[in-house]
C-alpha positions as CSV (number, residue, x, y, z in Angstrom):
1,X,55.8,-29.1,-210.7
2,X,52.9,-31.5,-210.1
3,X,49.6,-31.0,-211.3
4,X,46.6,-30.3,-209.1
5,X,44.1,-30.1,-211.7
6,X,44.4,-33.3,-213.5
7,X,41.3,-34.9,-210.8
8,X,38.7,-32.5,-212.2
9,X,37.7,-30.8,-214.9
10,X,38.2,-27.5,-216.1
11,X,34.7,-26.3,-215.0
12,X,34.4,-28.2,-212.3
13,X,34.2,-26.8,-208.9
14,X,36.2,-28.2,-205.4
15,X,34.2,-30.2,-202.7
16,X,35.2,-28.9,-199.3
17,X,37.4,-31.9,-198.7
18,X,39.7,-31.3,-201.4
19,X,39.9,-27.8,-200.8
20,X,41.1,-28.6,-197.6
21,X,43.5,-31.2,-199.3
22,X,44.8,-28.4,-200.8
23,X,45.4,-26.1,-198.5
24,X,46.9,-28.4,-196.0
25,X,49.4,-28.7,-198.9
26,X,50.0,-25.3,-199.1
27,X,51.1,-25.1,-195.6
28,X,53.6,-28.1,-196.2
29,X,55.4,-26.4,-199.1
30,X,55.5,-23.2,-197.6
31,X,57.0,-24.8,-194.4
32,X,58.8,-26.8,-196.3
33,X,60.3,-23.3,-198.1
34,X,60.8,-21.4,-195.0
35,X,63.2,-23.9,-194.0
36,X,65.3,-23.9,-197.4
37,X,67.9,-21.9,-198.0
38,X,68.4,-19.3,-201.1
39,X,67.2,-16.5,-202.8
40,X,65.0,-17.8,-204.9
41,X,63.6,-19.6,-202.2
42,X,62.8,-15.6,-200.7
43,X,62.1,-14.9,-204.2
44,X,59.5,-17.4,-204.3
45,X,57.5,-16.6,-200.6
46,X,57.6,-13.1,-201.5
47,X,55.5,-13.6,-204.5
48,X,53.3,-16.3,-202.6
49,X,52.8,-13.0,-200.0
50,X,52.1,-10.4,-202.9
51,X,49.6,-12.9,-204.7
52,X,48.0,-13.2,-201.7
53,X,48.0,-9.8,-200.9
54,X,46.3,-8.6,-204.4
55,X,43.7,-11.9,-203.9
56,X,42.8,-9.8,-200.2
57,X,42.1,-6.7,-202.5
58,X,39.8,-8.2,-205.1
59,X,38.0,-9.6,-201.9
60,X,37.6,-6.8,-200.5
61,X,36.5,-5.1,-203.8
62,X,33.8,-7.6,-204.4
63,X,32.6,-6.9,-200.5
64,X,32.3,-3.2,-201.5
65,X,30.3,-4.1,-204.0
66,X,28.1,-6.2,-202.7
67,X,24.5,-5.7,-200.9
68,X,24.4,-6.6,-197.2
69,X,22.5,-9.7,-198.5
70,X,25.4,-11.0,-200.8
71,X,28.0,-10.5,-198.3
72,X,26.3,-12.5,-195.8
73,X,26.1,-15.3,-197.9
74,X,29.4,-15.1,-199.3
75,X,31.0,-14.7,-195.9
76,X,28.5,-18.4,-194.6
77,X,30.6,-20.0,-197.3
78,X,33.5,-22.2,-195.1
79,X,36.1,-21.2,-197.9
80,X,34.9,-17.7,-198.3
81,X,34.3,-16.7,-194.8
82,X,38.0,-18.4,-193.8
83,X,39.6,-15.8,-196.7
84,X,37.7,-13.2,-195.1
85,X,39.1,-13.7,-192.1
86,X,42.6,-13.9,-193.6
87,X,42.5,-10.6,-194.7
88,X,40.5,-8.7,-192.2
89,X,37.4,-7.7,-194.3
90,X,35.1,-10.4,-192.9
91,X,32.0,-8.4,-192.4
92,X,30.8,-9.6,-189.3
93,X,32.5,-8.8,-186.0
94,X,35.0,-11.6,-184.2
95,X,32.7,-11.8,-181.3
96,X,29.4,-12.2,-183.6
97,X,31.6,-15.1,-185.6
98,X,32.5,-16.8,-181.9
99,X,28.9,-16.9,-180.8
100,X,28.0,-18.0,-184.0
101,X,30.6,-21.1,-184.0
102,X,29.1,-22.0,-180.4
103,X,25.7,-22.1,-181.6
104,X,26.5,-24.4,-184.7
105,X,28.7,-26.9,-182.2
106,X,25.6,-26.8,-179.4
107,X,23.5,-29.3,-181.5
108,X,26.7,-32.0,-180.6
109,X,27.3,-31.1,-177.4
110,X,23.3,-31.6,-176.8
111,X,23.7,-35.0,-178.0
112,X,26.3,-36.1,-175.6
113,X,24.2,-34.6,-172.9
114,X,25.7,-31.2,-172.2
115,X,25.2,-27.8,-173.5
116,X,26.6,-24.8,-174.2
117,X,26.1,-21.0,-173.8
118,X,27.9,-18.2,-175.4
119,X,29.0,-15.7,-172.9
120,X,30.6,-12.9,-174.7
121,X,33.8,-11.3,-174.8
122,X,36.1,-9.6,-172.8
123,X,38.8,-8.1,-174.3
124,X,40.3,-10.8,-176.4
125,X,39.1,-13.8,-174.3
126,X,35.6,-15.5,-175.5
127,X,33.7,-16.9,-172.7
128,X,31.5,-19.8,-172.9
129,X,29.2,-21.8,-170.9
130,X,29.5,-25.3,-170.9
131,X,26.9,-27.5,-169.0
132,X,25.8,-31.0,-168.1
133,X,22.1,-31.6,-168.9
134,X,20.2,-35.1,-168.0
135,X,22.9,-36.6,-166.2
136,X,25.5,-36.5,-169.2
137,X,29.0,-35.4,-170.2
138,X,28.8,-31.4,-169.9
139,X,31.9,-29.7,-168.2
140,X,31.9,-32.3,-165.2
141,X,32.4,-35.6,-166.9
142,X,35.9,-36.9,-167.2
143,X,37.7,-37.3,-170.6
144,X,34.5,-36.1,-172.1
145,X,34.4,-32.8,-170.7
146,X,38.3,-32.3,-172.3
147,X,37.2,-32.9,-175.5
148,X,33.8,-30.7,-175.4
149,X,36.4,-28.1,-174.3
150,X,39.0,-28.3,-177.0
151,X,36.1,-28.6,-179.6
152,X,34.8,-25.6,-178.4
153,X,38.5,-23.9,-178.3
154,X,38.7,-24.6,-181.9
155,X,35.7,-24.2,-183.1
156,X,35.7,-20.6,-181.7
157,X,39.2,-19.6,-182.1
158,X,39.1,-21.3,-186.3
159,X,35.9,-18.7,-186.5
160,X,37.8,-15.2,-185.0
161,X,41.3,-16.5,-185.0
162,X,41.9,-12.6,-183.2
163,X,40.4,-13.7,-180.7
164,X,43.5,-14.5,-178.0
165,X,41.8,-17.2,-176.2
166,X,39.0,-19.0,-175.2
167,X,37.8,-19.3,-171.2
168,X,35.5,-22.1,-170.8
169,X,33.0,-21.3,-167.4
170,X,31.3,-24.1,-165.6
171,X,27.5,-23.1,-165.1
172,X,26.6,-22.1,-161.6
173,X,24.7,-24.8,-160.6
174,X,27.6,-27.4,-161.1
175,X,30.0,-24.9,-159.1
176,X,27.1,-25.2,-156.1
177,X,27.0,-29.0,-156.4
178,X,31.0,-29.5,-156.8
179,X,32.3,-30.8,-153.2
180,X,33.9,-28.7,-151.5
181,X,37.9,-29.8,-150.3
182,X,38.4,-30.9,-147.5
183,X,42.1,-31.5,-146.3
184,X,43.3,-35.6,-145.7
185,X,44.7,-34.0,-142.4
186,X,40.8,-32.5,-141.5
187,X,39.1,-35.8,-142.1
188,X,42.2,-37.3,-139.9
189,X,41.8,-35.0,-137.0
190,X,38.0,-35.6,-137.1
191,X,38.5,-38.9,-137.3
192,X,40.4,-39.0,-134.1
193,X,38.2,-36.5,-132.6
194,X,35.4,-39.2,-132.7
195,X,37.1,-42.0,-131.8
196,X,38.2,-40.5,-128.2
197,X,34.7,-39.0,-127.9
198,X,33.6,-43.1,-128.2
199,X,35.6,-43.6,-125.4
């Protein structure tokens, strides 16, 4: 069994990156488990869902004993506020994590000349805004526009993964300056039109 501890020491605490290091290699042995065959290989995830299990209690523990204060910042911590969410005892609502995922993304959005608005939530869709500002690459700019959306997709579905979805709405002034379709056959018959009425 390798060991994960040997690039720190013992008092040391995990940056961010190498927790996620970590955690993405979680999800490859567990995968990597799933697909073996065995009873110790049951054995083994059962005790990787009870340890996991207790861990959500002595979360949820340390919530109850916490002041309104403490639990907020506990839950602001990335790591924190994702184990939260893993076991259901995040203290703020899905909807209030959502809108506050949009808000931290709008500052990059804004630099690439769009913005965004949250929108709210209805039933397990989140709704957000996302606009063009000065000309740039809001909701109506090619490739740019897809990757706004899918930033904003994950952003607010890694916040409040029970969320189902997210709907991403185009701000009503671009729906009023879209073109409207107009049918090759229209502009063919019009066409014609004209060029009998020059006759």
């Amino acid at each position: 069994m390798p060991d994960t501890t040997t690039d720190r020491d013992s008092g040391s605490r995990l940056a961010d990156p190498d927790v996620e290091a970590r955690l993405a290699r979680v999800d490859e042995v567990l995968a990597g488990l799933e697909d073996a065959p065995g009873p110790s290989v049951r054995a083994a995830l059962e005790a990787v869902g009870l340890l996991t299990e207790v861990y959500g209690e002595a979360l949820a523990r340390v919530l109850d004993r916490a002041d309104d204060e403490l639990a907020g910042r506990l839950a602001e911590d990335e790591l924190l506020g994702h184990l939260l969410v893993l076991h259901a005892i995040h203290p703020d609502s899905a909807e209030h994590r959502a809108a506050r995922a949009v808000e931290r993304l709008r500052p990059a959005v804004r630099e690439r000349g769009g913005d965004l608005e949250w929108a709210g939530v209805d039933g397990q869709v989140a709704r957000v805004r996302v606009t063009a500002t000065g000309g740039g690459c809001g909701s109506g700019c090619g490739s740019g526009s897809v990757d706004v959306t899918e930033a904003v997709r994950a952003a607010v579905l890694a916040a409040a993964p029970e969320l189902a979805s997210v709907e991403v709405l185009s701000s009503p002034a671009e729906r009023r300056a879209a073109p409207a379709f107009v049918p090759l056959e229209t502009l063919a018959l019009r066409g014609a039109g004209r060029a009998q009425e020059a006759r």
